[in-house]
N, C-alpha and C positions, 0 to 999 in steps of 0.2 A: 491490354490484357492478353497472355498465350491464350495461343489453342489448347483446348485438352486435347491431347494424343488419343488415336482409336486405337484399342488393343484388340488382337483378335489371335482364335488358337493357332498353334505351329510360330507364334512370335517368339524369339530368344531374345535373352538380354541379361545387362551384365548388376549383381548386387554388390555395392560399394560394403566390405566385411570391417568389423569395427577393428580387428586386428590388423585391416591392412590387404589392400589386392584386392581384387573383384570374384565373386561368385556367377554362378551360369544358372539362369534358370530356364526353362520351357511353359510357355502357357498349353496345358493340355484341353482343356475346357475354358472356357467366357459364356456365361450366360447372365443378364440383367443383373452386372452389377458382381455377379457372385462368378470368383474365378478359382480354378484350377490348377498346380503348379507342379512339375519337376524340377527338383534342385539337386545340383551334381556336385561332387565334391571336387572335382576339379579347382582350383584356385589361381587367375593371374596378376600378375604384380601389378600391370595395366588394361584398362579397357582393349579387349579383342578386339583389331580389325580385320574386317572380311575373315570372320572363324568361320575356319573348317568345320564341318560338323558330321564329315564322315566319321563311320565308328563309336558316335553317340549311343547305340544299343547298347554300348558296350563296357559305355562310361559306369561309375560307382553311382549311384542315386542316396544321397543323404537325409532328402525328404522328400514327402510328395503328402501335398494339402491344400487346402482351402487357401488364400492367405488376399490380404488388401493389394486392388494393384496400383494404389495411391500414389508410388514411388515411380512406377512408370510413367504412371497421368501427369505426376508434377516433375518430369522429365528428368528424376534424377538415378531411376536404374535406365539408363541408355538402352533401345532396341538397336540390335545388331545385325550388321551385317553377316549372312553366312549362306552357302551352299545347301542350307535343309530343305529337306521335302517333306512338311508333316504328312500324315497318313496318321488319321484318330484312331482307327485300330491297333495302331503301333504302340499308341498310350492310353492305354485302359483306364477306366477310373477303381484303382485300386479298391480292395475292402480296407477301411482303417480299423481302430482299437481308439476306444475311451474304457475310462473307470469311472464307476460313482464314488462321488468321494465321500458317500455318508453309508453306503455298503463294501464298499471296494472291489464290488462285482465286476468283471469284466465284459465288456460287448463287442461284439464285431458290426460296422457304420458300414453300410454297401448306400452310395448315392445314385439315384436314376442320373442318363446324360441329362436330364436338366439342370442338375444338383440342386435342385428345391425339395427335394425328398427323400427320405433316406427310410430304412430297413435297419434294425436293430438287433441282434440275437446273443444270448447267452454265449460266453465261451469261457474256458479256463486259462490261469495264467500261462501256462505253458505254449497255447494258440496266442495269446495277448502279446508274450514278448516276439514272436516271427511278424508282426505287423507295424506298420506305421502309425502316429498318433493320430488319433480326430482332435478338429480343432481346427478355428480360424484365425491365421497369423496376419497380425500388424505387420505393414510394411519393416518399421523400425526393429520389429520383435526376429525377421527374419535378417536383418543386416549382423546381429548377435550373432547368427549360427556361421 
C-alpha cells in the first residue's frame, strides 16, 4: 500500500488539464481535510522541473477555491520542485461569490484562516462579477479548467 502524501501550505504542483499540458497550483491554506487553492493560468506542455517561481505575484490567477486534494494524496498532481518561499500573508484567503439558485441573490463568502467558517453578505451583480466563485472543487472537476 503507498503512503498518503502530507500536503501542507506553500506546496506547488502541477494539474494534468484534460486538453493537454499541466496546470500550476499553490496550496494557500490546509486545514483538517479542507484545502485552499491558487491556480495560475500558466500552462506546460510537461511536468515543471525545479520551477522557478520567481515573479509568481505576478503570474494570471484563474481561480482561487476550496477544492479536493485527492489528486495530490493519490500522487497523481506531482509536488514540485521550486525556489518558493510561501509567506501566508502573501495569499490571503480571498472573499468569493455564490448565487442562490432559488433566488438568484448574490453573496459575498469571506472564510476564517480555519476555513470551517464563513460570513455571508448581501451583494449586487455588478460586486458578484469582480470576484471568484465559492465552491468546493473535485480534483477531477479542476483537471477540466
Amino acid at each position: 500500500m503507498r503512503k498518503k502524501l502530507k500536503i501542507k501550505e506553500g506546496d506547488i504542483f502541477a494539474v494534468p488539464l484534460r486538453l493537454g499540458g499541466y496546470g500550476i497550483g499553490l496550496i494557500a491554506r490546509h486545514n483538517k481535510g479542507i484545502t485552499l487553492g491558487y491556480f495560475f493560468s500558466k500552462v506546460f506542455t510537461s511536468i515543471p522541473e525545479d520551477l522557478n517561481m520567481s515573479g509568481i505575484n505576478h503570474w494570471k490567477i484563474t481561480l482561487i477555491g476550496k477544492f479536493s486534494p485527492l489528486g495530490i494524496e493519490k500522487d497523481e498532481w506531482p509536488l514540485l520542485k521550486t525556489n518558493f518561499q510561501f509567506k501566508c500573508e502573501d495569499w490571503p484567503i480571498p472573499v468569493l461569490k455564490m448565487q442562490d439558485p432559488i433566488t438568484g441573490q448574490y453573496f459575498s463568502v469571506l472564510y476564517d484562516e480555519s476555513l470551517l467558517h464563513e460570513k455571508r453578505q448581501k451583494i449586487d451583480k455588478e460586486e458578484a462579477d469582480m470576484l471568484f466563485g465559492h465552491g468546493l472543487y473535485g480534483y477531477e472537476a479542476l483537471e477540466k479548467n
